[in-house]
C-alpha positions as CSV (number, residue, x, y, z in Angstrom):
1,X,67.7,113.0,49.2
2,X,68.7,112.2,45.7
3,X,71.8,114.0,45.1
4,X,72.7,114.4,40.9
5,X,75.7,112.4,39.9
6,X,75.4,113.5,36.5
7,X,73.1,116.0,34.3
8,X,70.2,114.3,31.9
9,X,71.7,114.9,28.1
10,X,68.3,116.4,27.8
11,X,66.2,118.9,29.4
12,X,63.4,117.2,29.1
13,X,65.2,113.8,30.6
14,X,65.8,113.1,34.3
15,X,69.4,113.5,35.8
16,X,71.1,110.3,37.2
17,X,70.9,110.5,41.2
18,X,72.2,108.7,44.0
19,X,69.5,108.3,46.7
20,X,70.1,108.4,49.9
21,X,68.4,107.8,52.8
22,X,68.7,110.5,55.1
23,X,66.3,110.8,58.3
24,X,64.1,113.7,59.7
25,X,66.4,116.5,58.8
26,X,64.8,118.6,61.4
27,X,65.4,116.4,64.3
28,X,68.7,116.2,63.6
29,X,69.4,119.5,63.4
30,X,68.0,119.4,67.1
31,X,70.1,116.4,68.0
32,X,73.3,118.4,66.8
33,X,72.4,121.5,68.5
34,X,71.8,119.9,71.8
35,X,75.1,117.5,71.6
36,X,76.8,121.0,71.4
37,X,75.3,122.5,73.9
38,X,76.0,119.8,76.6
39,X,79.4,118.3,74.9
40,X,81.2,119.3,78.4
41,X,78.4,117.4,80.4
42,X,78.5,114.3,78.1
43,X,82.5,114.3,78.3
44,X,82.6,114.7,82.0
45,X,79.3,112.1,82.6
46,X,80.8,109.5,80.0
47,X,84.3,109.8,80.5
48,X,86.2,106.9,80.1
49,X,83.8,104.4,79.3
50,X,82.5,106.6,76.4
51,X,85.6,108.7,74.7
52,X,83.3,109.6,71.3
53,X,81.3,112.2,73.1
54,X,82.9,115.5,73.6
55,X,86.1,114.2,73.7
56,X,88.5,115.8,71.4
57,X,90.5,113.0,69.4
58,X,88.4,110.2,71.2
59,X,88.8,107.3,68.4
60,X,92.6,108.4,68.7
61,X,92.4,107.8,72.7
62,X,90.4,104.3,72.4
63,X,92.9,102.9,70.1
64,X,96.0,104.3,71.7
65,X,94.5,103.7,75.3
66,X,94.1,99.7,73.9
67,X,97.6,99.6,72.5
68,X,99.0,100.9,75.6
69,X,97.6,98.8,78.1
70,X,97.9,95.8,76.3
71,X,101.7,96.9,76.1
72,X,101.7,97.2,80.0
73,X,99.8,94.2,80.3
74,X,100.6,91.2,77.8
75,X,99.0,88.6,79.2
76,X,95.6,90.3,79.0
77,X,93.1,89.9,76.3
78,X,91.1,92.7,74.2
79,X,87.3,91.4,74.1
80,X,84.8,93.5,71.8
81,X,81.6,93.5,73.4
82,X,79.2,95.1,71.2
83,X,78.5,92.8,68.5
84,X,75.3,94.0,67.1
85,X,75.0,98.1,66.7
86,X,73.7,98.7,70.0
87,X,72.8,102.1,69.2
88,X,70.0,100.7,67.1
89,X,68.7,97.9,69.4
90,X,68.8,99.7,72.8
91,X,65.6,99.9,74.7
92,X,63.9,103.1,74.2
93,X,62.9,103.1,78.0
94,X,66.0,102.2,79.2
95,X,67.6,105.5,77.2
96,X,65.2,107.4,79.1
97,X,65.1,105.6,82.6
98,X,69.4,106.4,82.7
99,X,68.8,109.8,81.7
100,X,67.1,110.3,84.2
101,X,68.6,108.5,86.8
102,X,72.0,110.9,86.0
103,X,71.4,114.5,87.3
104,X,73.6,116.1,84.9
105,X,71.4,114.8,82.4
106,X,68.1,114.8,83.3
107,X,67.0,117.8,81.5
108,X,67.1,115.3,78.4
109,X,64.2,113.4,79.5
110,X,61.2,115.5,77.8
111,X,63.5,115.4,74.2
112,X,64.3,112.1,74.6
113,X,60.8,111.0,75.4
114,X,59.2,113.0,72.5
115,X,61.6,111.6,70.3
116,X,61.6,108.2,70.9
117,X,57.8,107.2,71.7
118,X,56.5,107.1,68.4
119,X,57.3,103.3,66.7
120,X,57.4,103.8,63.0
121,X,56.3,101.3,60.8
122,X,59.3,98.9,59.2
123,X,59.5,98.7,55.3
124,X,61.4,96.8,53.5
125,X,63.1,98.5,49.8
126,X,61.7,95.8,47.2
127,X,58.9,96.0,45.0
128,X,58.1,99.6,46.0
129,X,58.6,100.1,49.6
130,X,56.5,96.8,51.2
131,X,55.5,97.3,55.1
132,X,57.0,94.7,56.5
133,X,54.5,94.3,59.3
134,X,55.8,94.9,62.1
135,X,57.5,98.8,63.9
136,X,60.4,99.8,64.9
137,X,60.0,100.0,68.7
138,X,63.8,99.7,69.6
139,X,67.0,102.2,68.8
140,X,67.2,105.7,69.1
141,X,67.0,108.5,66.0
């Protein structure tokens, strides 16, 4: 997607763009409509280790939940756990193995599945889009 940050002077001449890499529009489109379907299910299956999914004003609930215990409890310690983006290193399998294993959720298994068994090859953005030898056989889309 390459939206126009500013007209070509010309007609003939190309229009300066901002690219922007956006993935399978499609699939997303499935993603979102699935999210809103089972938003109840994810809030009441993830609830309270997981307060961004169907929560309403979850970031505002992490943060406040954090100030407030650490107010209650002083001599504790905040630790941040995930380091890396875990969303894009998670096992594929493992997605699909704990979908499964929750009832609630189980349905999910064929999309998730169909979604996430395909490794796409890796490319890297110099000298014209170079493979880089190797997929991507990790993270979810």
């Amino acid at each position: 997607m390459a939206p126009i940050k500013e007209q070509s002077a010309t007609p003939e001449g190309a229009p300066d763009v901002r690219p922007i890499g956006i993935s399978e529009c499609f699939l997303r489109a499935i993603h979102s409509s699935i999210v809103t379907q089972y938003k109840n299910t994810f809030a009441e299956h993830f609830w309270p280790q997981q307060v961004a999914v169907g929560i309403p004003g979850g970031l505002s609930l992490h943060i406040q939940g954090i100030q407030l215990t650490l107010e209650l409890h002083p001599d504790w310690v905040v630790a941040k756990l995930d380091l890396r983006n875990a969303y894009n290193e998670v096992k594929r399998r493992t997605v699909i193995d704990r979908l499964h294993d929750a009832e609630a959720l189980r349905d999910l298994v064929p999309l998730a599945w169909a979604t996430s068994r395909v490794a796409p090859e890796v490319y890297f953005a110099q000298n014209g889009a170079q493979p880089a030898g190797y997929r991507s056989e990790e993270g979810v889309s």
